[in-house]
N, C-alpha and C positions, 0 to 999 in steps of 0.2 A: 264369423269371428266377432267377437265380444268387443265391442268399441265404447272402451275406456275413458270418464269425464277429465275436460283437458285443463293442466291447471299450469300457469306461467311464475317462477319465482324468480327473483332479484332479491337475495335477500341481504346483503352491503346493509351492515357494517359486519357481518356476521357471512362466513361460508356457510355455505345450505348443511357439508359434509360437518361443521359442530352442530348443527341442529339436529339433524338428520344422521345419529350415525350408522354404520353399515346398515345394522340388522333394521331398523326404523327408516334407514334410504330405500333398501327393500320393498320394505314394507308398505311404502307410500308409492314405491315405481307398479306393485302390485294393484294399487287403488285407482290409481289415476295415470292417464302421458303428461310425465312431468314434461315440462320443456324449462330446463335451466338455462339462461342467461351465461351461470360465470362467475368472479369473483369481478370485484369492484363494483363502483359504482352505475347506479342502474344503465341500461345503454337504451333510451326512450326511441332511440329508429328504429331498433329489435322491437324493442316491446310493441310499439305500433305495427309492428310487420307481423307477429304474431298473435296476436289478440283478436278474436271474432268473434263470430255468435256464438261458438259452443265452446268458448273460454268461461270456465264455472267457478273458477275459484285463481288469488292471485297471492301470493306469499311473497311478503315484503315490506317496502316502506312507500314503496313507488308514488310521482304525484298522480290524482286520477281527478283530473276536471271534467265537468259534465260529457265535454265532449269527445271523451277516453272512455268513460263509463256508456256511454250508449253507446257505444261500439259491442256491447258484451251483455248482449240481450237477454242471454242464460247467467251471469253474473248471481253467485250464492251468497260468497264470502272475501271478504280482504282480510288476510293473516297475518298479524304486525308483529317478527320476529324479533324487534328490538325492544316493546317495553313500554313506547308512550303513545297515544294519542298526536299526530301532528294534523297542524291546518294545511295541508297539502291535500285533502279528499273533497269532495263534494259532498257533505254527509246529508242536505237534505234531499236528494237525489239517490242515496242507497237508502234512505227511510223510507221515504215515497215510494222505492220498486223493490224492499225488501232483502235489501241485501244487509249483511250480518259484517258491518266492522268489530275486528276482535284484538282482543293484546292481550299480549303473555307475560306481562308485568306481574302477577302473582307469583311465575314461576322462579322470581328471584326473592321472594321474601324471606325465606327459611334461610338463603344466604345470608342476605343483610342482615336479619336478625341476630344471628350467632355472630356475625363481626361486628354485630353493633354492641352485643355483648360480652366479646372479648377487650373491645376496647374499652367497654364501662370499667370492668374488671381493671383492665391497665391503667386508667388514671387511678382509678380506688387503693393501686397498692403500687403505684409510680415503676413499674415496671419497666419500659420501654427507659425512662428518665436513668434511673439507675443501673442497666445494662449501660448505659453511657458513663456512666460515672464509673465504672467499674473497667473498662475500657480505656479512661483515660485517667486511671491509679487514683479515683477521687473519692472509690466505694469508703460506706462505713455500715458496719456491722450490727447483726442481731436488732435490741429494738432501739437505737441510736439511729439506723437507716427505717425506721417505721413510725415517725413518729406525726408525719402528715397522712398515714394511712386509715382509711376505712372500710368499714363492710357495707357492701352492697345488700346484705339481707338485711330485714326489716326498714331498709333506708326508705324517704321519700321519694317518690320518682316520677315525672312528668311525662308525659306524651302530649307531643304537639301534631297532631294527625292519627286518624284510627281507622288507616285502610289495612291494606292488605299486610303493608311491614309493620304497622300496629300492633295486628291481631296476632300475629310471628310471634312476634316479640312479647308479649304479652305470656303467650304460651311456655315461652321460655324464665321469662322470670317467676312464675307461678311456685317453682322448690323455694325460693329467696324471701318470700314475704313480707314483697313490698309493699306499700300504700301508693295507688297508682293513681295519678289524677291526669282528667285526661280531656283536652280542647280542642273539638273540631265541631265546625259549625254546621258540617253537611250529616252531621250524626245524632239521633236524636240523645235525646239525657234517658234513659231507657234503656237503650240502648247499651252503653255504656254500662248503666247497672247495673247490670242483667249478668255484664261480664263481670263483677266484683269492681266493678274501679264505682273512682268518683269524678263525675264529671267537674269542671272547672272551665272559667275563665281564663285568657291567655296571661293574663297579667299574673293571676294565682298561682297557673304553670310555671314562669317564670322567678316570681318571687318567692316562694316555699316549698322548694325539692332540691336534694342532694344533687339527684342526677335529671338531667332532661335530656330528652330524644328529640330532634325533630325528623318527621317523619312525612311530613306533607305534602303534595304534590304543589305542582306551581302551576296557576290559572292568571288569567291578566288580572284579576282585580286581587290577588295577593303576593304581585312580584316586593320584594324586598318590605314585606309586614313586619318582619323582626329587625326593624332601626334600631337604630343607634341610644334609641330614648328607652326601646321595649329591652335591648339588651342589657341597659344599666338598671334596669330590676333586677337581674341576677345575682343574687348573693355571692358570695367571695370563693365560701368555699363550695360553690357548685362546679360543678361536671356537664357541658354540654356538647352533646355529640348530635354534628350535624352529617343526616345520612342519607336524604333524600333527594333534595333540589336546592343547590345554592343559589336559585334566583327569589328563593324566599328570604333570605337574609342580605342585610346592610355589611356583602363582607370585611368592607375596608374597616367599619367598624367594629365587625368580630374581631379581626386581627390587633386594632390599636387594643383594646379595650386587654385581652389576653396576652398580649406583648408585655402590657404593663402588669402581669400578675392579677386582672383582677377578678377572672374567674378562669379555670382552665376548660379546654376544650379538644376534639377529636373531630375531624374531616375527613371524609371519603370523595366530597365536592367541588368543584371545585367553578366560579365564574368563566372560567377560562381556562380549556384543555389544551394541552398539556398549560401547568404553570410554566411563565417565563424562568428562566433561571435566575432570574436576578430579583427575583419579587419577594419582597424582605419576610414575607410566610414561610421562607425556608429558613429563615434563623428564629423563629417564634419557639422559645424553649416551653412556653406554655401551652404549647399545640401540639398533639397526634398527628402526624399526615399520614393520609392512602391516596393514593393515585387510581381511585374510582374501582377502585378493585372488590368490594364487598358483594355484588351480583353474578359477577362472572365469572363464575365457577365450570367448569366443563359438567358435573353435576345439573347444573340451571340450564343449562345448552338441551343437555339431550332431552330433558324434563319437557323444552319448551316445542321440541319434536312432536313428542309423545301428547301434548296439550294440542298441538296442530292436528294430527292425525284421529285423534278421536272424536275431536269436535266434526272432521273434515266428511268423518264416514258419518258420525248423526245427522250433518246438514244432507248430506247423501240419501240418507232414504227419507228425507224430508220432517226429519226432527230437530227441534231448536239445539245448541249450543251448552254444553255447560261446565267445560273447562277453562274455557279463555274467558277472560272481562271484555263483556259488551259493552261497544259504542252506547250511548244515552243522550236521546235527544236534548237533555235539560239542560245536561253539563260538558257535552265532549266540545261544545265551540269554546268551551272556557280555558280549555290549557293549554298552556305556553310554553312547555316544554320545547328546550336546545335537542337536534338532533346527537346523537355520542357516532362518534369516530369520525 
């Protein structure tokens, strides 16, 4: 009988059954002896009790210190169904023995992107604002309720990071014909070009576009880069939608700053999950709120199956990886990404 590569998941915050639906559970119970854990969070005396040499592969977020990882001599891949890079791995210990950290963080881009452009959309023609006013008998009519409205085509438009939700997003603005200007320091200016944008400095970004994205991940050397000093570059009438990691922003100063009318803005982020109920961001009339909801689509779920399982059978017959984002020696000790749920 055909004895099947063993692979252990824990994948909290996330059930295996949204990654993994029927026909893709199947299909992975075909590839490999899954051994599932369970729902919640990890239970580390299982995992210890299951884990040995011919554990090949681990799907999760689980921590694996050195002396976790050498228990697992066959050890291929770690499959990070939530999306970030966290310091809970030994990563120079899976470089050293060849083992493949992976994240399926690309697999929510084409989410965020489209709600990051629905909601450009909603401040550009106050949408969300005036469904309230209308609500509470304050509507006004024809172009008398339009008269702080714009188009997002031809408009200026900033990106502050050009990874994965970047490049999304980008793709989706391309009908609108914007002038895109775009600040990230890990991407060459070439780069950039190549894609039709212009590269730019953050101060640029900030200072002369309609609409700005921020889109950046969070690494320890740029927790809260957008102060309180770089926010008040923002013109009056901009639009900024933060979509990525609110530990890149000064939020108390987004909130005073857009409290007081003086740019509007849109959040999916939030410093603090769930927000308190009493945290004065829920009366900010200047503000969009989403309660983190722009990636988590059941769409992005199965996608991020489907990213596991094809990488899972390449590493299998002993070929690299090429749907999930590889660990990088240069920069995965850099981010500082909060865990979600």
């Amino acid at each position: 009988m055909e004895v099947k590569p063993k692979v252990y998941a824990a994948s909290h915050p996330q059930p295996l059954s949204i990654v993994f639906p029927a026909e893709l559970m199947a299909e992975l119970n075909e590839t490999v002896e899954l051994d599932y854990q369970g729902e919640g969070p990890v239970d580390y005396s299982r995992l210890d009790a299951s884990i040995d040499k011919s554990t090949v592969a681990l799907i999760g977020q689980m921590d694996l210190p050195r002396e976790r990882l050498v228990r697992m001599p066959s050890l291929k891949a770690v499959f990070n169904v939530e999306g970030n890079f966290y310091q809970n791995i030994d990563y120079d210990y899976c470089f050293k023995n060849n083992i493949h950290v992976l994240n399926c963080g690309g697999a929510y881009s084409q989410a965020v992107a489209e709600m990051s452009l629905g909601m450009a959309l909603d401040m550009a023609r106050g949408i969300t604002r005036e469904d309230r006013r209308f609500r509470s008998g304050k509507e006004t009519y024809l172009a008398d309720g339009c008269r702080d409205s714009v188009l997002l085509s031809g408009s200026d438009v900033g990106f502050i990071g050009f990874g994965n939700l970047g490049r999304a997003m980008l793709t989706l603005l391309r009908p609108f014909g914007c002038r895109i200007h775009i600040y990230d320091p890990w991407v060459p200016d070439t780069v950039i070009e190549t894609q039709g944008c212009i590269p730019a400095s953050l101060e640029d970004v900030l200072a002369h576009n309609r609409f700005i994205f921020v889109f950046a991940g969070v690494t320890r050397e740029n927790q809260g880069f957008l102060n309180k000093t770089m926010l008040e570059k923002i013109s009056r009438d901009a639009f900024f939608l933060l979509m990525s990691r609110a530990a890149v922003v000064d939020f108390d100063a987004l909130n005073t700053l857009t409290s007081s009318g003086y740019f509007s803005a849109a959040v999916d982020v939030f410093p603090e999950e769930p927000v308190s109920p009493g945290h004065t961001v829920r009366k900010n009339e200047h503000m969009i709120l989403s309660a983190h909801r722009a990636g988590g689509i059941p769409q992005a779920f199965s996608l991020i199956g489907r990213m596991v399982l094809d990488d899972l059978k390449l590493i299998l017959r002993g070929l690299p990886p090429v749907r999930m984002q590889r660990a990088q020696w240069e920069t995965v000790k850099s981010f500082a990404s909060k865990p979600a749920g």
